[in-house]
C-alpha positions as semicolon CSV with decimal commas, in nm:
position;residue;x (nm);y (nm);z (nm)
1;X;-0,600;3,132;-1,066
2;X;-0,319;2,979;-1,247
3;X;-0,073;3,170;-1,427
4;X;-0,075;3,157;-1,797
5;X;0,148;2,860;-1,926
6;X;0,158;2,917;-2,317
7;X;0,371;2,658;-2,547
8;X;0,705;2,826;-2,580
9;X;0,763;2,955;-2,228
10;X;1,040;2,931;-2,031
11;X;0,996;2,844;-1,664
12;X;1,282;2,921;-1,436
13;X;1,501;2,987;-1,723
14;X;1,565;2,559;-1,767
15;X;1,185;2,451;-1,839
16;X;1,029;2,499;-2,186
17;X;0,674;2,458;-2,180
18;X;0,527;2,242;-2,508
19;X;0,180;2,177;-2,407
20;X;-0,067;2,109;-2,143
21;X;-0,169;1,738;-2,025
22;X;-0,360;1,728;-1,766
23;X;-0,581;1,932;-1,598
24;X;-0,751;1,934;-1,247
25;X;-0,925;2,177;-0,968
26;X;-0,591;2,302;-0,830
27;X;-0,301;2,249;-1,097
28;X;-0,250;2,176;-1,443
29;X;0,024;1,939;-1,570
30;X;0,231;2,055;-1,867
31;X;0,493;1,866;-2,126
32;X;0,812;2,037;-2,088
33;X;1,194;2,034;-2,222
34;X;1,462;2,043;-1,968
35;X;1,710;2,226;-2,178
36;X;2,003;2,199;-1,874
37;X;1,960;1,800;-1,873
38;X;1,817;1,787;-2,243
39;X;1,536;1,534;-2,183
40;X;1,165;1,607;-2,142
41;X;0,982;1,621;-1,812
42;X;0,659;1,692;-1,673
43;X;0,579;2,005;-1,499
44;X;0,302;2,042;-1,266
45;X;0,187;2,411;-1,184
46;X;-0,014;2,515;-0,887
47;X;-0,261;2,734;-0,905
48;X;-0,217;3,068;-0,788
49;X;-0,392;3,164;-0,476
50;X;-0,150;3,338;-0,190
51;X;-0,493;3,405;0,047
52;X;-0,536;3,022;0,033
53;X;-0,333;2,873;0,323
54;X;-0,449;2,541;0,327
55;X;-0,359;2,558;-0,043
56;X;-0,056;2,673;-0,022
57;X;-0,041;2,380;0,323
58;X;-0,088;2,127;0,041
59;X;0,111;2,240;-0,207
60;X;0,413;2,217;0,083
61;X;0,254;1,845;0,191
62;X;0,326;1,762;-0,134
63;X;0,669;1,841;-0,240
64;X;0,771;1,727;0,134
65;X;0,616;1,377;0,075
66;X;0,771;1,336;-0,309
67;X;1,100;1,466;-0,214
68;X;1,136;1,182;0,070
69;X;1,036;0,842;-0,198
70;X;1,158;0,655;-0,434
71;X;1,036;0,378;-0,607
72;X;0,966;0,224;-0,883
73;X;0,576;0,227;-0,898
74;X;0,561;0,628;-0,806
75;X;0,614;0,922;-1,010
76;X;0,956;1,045;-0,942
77;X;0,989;1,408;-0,820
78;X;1,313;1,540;-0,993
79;X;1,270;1,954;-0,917
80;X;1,032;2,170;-0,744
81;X;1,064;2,581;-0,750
82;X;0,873;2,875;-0,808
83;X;0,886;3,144;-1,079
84;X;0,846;3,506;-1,044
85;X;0,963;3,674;-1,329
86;X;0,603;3,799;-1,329
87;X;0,499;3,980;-1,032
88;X;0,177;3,966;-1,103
89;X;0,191;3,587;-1,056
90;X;0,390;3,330;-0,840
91;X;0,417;2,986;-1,036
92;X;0,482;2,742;-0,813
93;X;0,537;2,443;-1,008
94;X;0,669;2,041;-0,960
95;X;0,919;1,875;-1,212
96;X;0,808;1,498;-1,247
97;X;0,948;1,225;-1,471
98;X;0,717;1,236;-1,788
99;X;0,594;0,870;-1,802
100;X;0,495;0,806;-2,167
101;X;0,174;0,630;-2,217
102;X;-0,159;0,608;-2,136
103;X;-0,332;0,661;-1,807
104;X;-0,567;0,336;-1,655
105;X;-0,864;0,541;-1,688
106;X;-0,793;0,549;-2,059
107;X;-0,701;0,194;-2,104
108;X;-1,011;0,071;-1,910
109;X;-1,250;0,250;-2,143
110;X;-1,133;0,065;-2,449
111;X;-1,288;-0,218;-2,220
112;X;-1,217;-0,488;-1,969
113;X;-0,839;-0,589;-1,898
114;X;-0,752;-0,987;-1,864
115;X;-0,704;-1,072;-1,549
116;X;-0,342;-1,176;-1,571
117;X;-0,264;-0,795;-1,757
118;X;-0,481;-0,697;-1,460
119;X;-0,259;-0,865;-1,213
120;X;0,058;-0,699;-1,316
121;X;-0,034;-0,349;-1,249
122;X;-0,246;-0,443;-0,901
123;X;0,109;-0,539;-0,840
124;X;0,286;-0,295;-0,895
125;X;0,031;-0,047;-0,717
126;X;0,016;-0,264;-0,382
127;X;0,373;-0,233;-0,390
128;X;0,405;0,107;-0,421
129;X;0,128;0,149;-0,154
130;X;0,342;-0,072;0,055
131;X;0,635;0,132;0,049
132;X;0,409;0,465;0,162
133;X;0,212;0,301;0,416
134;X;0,575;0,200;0,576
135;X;0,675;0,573;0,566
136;X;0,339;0,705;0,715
137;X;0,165;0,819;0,377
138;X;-0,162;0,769;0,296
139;X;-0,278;0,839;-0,059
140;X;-0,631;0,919;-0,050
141;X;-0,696;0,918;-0,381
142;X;-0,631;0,599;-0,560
143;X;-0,808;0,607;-0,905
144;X;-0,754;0,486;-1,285
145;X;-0,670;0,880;-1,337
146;X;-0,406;0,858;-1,135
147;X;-0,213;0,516;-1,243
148;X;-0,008;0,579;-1,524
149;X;0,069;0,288;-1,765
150;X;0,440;0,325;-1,864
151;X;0,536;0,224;-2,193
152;X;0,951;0,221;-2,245
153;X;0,910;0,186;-2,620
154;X;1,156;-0,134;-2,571
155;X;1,105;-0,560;-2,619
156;X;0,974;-0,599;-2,281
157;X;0,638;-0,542;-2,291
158;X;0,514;-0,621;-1,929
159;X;0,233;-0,384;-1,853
160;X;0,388;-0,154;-1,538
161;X;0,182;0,113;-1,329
162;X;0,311;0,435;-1,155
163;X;0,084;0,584;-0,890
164;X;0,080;0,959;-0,956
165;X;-0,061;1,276;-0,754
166;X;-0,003;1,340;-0,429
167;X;-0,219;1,615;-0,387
168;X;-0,467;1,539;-0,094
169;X;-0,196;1,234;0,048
170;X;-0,177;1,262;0,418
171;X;0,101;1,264;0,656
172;X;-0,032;1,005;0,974
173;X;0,044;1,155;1,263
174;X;0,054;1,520;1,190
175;X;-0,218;1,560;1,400
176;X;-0,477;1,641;1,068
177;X;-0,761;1,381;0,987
178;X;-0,982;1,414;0,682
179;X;-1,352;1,545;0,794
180;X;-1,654;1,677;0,657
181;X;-1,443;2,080;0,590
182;X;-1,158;1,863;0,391
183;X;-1,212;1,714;0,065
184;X;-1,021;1,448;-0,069
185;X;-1,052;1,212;-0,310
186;X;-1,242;1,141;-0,582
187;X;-1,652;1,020;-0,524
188;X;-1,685;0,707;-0,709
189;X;-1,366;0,579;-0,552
190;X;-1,412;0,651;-0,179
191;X;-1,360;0,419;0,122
192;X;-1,621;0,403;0,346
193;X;-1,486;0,547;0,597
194;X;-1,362;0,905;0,373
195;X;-1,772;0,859;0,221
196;X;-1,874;0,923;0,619
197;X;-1,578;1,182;0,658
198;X;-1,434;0,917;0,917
199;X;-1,059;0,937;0,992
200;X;-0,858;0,738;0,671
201;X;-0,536;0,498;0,749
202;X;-0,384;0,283;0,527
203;X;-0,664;0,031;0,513
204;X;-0,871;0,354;0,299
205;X;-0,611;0,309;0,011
206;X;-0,665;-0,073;0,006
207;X;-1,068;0,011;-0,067
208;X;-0,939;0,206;-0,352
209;X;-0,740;-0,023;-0,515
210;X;-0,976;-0,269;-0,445
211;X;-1,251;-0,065;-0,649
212;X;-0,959;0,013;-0,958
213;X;-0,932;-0,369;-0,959
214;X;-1,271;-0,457;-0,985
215;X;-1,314;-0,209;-1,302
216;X;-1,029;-0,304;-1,468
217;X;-1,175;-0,651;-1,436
218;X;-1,539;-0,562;-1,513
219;X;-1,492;-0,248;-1,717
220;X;-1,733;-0,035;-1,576
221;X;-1,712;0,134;-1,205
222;X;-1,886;-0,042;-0,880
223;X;-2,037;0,314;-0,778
224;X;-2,161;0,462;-1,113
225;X;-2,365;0,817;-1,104
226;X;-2,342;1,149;-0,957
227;X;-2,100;1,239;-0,690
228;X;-2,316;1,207;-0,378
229;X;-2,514;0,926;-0,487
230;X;-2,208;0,754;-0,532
231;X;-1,966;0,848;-0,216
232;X;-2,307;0,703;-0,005
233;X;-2,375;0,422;-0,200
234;X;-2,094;0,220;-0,044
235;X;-2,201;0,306;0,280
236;X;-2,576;0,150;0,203
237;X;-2,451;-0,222;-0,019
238;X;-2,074;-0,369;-0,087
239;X;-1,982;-0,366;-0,464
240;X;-2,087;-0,622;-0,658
241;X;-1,885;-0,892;-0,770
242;X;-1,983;-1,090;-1,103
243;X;-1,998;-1,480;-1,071
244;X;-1,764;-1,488;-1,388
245;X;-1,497;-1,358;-1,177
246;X;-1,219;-1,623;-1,080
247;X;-1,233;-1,744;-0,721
248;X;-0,856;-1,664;-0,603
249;X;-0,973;-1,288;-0,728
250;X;-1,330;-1,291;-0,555
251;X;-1,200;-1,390;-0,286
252;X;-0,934;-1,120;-0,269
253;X;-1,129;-0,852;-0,378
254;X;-1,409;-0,916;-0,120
255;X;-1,139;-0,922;0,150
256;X;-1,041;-0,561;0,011
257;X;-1,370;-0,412;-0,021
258;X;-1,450;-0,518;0,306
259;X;-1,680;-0,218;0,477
260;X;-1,435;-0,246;0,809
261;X;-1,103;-0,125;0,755
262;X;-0,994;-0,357;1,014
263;X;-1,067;-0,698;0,826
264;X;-0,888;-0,554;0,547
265;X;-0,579;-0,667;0,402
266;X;-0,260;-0,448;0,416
267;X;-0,111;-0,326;0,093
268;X;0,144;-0,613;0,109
269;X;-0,040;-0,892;0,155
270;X;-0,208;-0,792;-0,179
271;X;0,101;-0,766;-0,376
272;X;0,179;-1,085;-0,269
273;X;-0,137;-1,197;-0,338
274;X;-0,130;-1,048;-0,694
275;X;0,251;-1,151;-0,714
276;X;0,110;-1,520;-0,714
277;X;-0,157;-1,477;-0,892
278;X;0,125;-1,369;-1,197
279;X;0,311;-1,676;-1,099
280;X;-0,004;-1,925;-1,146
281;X;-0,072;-1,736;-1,462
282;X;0,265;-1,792;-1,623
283;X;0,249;-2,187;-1,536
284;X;-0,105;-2,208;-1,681
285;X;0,039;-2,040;-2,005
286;X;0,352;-2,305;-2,004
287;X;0,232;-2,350;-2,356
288;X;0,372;-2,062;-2,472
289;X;0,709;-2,145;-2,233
290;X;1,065;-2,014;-2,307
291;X;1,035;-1,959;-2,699
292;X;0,838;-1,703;-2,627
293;X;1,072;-1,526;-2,466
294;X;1,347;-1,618;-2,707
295;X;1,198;-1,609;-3,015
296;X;1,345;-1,939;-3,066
297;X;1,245;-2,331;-2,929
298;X;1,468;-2,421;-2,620
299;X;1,627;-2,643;-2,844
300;X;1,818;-2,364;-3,051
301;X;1,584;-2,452;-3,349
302;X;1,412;-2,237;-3,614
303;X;1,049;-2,192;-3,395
304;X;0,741;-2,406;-3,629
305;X;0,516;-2,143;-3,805
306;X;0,208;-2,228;-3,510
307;X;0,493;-2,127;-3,261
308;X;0,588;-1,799;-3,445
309;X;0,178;-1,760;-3,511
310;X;0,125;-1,800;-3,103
311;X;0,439;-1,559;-3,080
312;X;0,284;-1,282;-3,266
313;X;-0,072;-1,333;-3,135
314;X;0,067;-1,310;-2,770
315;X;-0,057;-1,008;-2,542
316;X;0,181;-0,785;-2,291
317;X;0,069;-1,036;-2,068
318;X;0,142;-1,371;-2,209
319;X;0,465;-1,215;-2,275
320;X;0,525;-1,116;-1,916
321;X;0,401;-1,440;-1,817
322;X;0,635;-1,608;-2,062
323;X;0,931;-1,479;-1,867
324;X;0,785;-1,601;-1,568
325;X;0,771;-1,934;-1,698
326;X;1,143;-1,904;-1,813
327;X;1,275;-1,812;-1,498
328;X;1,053;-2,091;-1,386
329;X;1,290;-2,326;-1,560
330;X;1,576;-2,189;-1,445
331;X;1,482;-2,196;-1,118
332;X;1,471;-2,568;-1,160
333;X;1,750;-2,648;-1,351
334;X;1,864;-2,531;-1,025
335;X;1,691;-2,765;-0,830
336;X;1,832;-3,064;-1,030
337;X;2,212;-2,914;-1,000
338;X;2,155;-3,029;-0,646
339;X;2,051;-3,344;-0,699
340;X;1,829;-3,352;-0,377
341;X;1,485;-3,461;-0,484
342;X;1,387;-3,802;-0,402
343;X;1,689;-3,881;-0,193
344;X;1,650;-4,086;0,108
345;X;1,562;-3,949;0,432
346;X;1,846;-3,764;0,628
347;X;1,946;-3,779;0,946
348;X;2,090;-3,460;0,954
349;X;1,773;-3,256;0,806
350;X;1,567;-3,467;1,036
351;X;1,737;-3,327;1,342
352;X;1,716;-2,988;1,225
353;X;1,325;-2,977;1,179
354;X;1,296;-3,129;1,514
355;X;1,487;-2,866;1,644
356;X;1,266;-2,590;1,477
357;X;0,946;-2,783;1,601
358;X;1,086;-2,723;1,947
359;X;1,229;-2,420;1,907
360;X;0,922;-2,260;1,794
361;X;0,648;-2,468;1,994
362;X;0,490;-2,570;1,628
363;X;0,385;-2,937;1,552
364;X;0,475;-2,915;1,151
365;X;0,854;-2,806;1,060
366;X;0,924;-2,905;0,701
367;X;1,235;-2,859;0,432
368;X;1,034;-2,899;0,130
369;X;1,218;-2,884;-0,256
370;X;0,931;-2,737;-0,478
371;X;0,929;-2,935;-0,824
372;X;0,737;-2,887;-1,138
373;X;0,405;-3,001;-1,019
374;X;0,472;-3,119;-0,626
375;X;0,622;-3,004;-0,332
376;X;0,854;-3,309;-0,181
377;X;0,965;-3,296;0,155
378;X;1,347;-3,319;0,188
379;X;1,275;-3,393;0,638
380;X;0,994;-3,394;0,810
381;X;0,834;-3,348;1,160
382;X;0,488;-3,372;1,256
383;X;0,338;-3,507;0,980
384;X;0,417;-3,870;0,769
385;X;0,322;-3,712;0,420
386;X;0,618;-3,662;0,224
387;X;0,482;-3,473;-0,086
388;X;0,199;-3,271;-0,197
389;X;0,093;-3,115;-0,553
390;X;0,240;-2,804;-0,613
391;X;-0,105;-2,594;-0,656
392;X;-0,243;-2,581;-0,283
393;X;0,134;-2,595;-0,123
394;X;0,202;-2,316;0,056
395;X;0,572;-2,330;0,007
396;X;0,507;-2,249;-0,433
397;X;0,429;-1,936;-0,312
398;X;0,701;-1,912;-0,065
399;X;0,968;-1,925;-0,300
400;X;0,850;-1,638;-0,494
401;X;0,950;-1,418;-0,230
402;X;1,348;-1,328;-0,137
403;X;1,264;-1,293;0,236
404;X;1,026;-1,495;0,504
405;X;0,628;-1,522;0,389
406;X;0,424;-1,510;0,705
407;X;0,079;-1,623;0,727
408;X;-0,020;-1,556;1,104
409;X;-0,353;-1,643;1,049
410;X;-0,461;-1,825;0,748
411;X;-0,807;-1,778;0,795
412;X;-0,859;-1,441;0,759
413;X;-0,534;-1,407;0,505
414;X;-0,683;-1,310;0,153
415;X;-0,368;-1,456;0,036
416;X;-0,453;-1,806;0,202
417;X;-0,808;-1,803;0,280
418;X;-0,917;-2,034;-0,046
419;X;-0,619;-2,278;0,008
420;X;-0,758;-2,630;0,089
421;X;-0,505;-2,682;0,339
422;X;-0,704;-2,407;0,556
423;X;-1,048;-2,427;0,428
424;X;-1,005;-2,827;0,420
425;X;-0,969;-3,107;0,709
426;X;-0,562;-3,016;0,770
427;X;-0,686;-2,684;0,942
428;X;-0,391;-2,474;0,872
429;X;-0,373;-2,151;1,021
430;X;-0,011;-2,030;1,057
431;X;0,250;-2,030;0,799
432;X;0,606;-1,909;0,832
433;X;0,860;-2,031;0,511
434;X;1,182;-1,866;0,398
435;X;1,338;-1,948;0,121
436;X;1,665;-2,224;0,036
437;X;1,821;-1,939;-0,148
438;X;2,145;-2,081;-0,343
439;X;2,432;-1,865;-0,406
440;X;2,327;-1,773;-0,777
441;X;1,981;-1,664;-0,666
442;X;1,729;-1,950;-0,718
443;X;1,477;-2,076;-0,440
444;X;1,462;-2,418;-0,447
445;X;1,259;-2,487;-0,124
446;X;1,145;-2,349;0,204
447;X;1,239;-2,401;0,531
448;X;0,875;-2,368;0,689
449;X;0,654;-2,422;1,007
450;X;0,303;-2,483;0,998
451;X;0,024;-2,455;1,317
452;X;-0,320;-2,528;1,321
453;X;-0,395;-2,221;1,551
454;X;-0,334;-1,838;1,478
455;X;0,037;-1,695;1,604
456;X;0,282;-1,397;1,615
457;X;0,569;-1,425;1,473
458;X;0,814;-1,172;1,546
459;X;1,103;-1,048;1,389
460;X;1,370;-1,172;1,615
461;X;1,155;-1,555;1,486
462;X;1,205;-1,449;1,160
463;X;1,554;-1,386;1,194
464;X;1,589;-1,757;1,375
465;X;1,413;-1,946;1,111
466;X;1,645;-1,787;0,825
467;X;1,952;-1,930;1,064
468;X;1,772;-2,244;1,014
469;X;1,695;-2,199;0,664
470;X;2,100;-2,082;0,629
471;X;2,190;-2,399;0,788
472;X;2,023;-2,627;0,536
473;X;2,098;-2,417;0,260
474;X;2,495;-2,481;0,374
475;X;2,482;-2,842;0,377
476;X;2,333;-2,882;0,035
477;X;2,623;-2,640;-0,126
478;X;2,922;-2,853;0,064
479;X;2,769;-3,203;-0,072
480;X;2,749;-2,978;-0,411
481;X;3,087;-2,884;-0,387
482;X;3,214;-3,211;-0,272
483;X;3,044;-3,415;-0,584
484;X;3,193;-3,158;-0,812
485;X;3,546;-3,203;-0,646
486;X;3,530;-3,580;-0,645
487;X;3,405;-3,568;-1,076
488;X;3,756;-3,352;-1,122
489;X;3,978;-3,555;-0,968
490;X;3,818;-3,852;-1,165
């Protein structure tokens, strides 16, 4: 039973309880003042059971899996202790960051999120799932109870999402599986494989997500009705989709709700997925553009009263994706610094995508500048096309990354799946583009391969297509440099 945590109380001597937030099976979670650091925290008390060893297992699992992350779409452990100034009872309590605002379970029941709102947070979670996964963490409970929606009480009102509770995550390869004597997680979000007390990976989390997304989309859950009922039902029928949903998120939600973990996408792939989907959002809602984000035209002028009437009708997310459009324009006022687009063809940037075409046994290498609505090819080899439009190029989503995007197989990639360039008479089916970085931190292009069969691509690849990517990149700063010497000595 959990000890008595009345308003007023000090834990430890340094944590002064002010009321009770939260409340589940094993803990409660309490509003508290850190009177040492003078800022308020959350404290999360266990409940009391020394004859429980699995219990007290978990309680261990869980400190020993917050204490080793940090980022910025999970709670952040700050303390973890136990009091016993009462020997009657040990409280064995968390500290946590309080995160001020409401949880997604409570946002979702005011009714359905738009899907670009929706696309920010599914960020943010696959991210933080991301960054687990890679440490051997698996979640097992990914709900709307357990996503916190932060509000900083400041301008930017981008909607973000911490993933919170760590109280049945897993450790892979501690030698523990979940199974029919181990509960964890919560019915009506279940994978398949924890409904049929299967062994969980990261591919379980995925499901979850997958199942937050849909609601947040829909506003009501895929597995309505009483626990059992519901933890079976995805065993029996996959969730339904509605036919008002957009096809880039169909299709990515299908490819996460898949009933074989296998065909599943990993965590990454769908914050990249989502991370695109933000993108496409902010250059459908150019209309709004950098005034927006300034309060003021780009032209330094007073904004018209239907701008400032747009301004003050925008949501979090036509905000968020007015930034996105701004750094949009940045990005190429950088591109036309450089003066490459439409130049003639280059003997020197021919060479070099020969070489990669060789070098990596592909029959497509490509330098590619991405403009506002095409993707021109700088050099070329394996193909006489020298542009495309900027909506089923590859390389648009390319540049939204700071490192290499790899498709291996497009196919199967929820990320890639819909593009016509796969689905379509080109065939594509392995992608591998990293980014003309310049030094200020704009992507102006890729430096990209393209197959029409499934491949590996291996780090030590990766590492040899950046050289190439580099190598470009260097040439366009010294012809930069050079014109800017030449107009100063004019």
């Amino acid at each position: 039973m959990a000890a008595s945590m009345e308003p007023g109380y000090l834990l430890s001597g340094r944590y002064r309880i002010e009321a009770l937030i939260g409340r589940g099976s094993q803990s409660g979670v309490y509003r508290a003042f850190d009177e040492l650091l003078q800022r308020h925290v959350a404290v999360k008390l266990f409940r009391d059971d020394p004859g429980n060893v699995d219990h007290t297992r978990r309680q261990g699992e869980e400190v020993r899996i917050l204490a080793g992350m940090g980022h910025h779409a999970l709670v952040t452990l700050l303390d973890a202790g136990a009091d016993l100034s009462d020997p009657r009872h040990r409280r064995t309590y968390l500290v946590m960051e309080l995160v001020r605002g409401p949880d997604l379970r409570e946002r979702t029941a005011q009714g359905p999120l738009s899907a670009a709102h929706l696309a920010l947070i599914g960020h943010d979670l696959a991210d933080g799932l991301a960054y687990i996964h890679h440490h051997g963490i698996v979640h097992r409970d990914v709900k709307p109870a357990n996503i916190l929606l932060v509000d900083y009480n400041n301008d930017d009102r981008r909607p973000r999402a911490k993933l919170s509770d760590f109280g049945v995550a897993m450790i892979l390869g501690d030698g523990r599986q979940s199974g029919p004597a181990e509960s964890s997680g919560t019915p009506q979000y279940l994978s398949p494989e924890q409904a049929a007390s299967d062994p969980v990976g990261p591919a379980s989390d995925v499901y979850s997500l997958g199942l937050v997304l849909l609601e947040g989309l829909t506003g009501k859950p895929a597995y309505p009705g009483a626990p059992i009922a519901s933890a079976m039902a995805r065993l029996l029928r996959d969730p339904h989709i509605p036919e008002g949903v957009a096809p880039k998120w169909a299709d990515l939600l299908t490819s996460m709700l898949s009933r074989e973990p296998s065909a599943r996408p990993g965590a990454r792939e769908v914050s990249l997925a989502l991370r695109q989907e933000v993108i496409s959002a902010a250059g459908r809602r150019r209309s709004i553009g950098t005034p927006a984000a300034s309060g003021t035209p780009a032209s330094g002028t007073p904004a018209s009263g239907s701008s400032a009437e747009a301004l003050s009708a925008a949501t979090p997310s036509d905000i968020a994706a007015a930034k996105e459009a701004a750094n949009e324009e940045a990005r190429m006022r950088a591109v036309e610094r450089y003066r490459i687009l439409d130049t003639p063809p280059d003997g020197t940037f021919d060479r070099i995508v020969g070489l990669a075409a060789r070098m990596f046994s592909v029959p497509v290498a490509i330098v590619s500048v991405v403009d506002h609505d095409r993707i021109w090819f700088k050099a070329h080899h394996g193909t006489e096309v020298g542009e495309i439009g900027r909506d089923p190029g590859l390389c648009a989503s390319a540049i939204l990354q700071n490192d290499a995007w790899v498709v291996p197989d497009a196919v199967t990639d929820p990320r890639t799946l819909a593009n016509p360039l796969v689905a379509g008479e080109f065939g594509l089916q392995f992608y591998a583009g990293v980014p003309l970085r310049t030094p200020d931190g704009y992507n102006l292009g890729t430096f990209c391969i393209l197959d029409r069969e499934p491949r590996e691509f291996t780090a030590e690849d990766v590492r040899a297509l950046e050289d190439l990517a580099a190598v470009v990149m260097n040439d366009l700063e010294l012809r930069l440099q050079s014109r800017s010497a030449m107009a100063a000595g004019r």
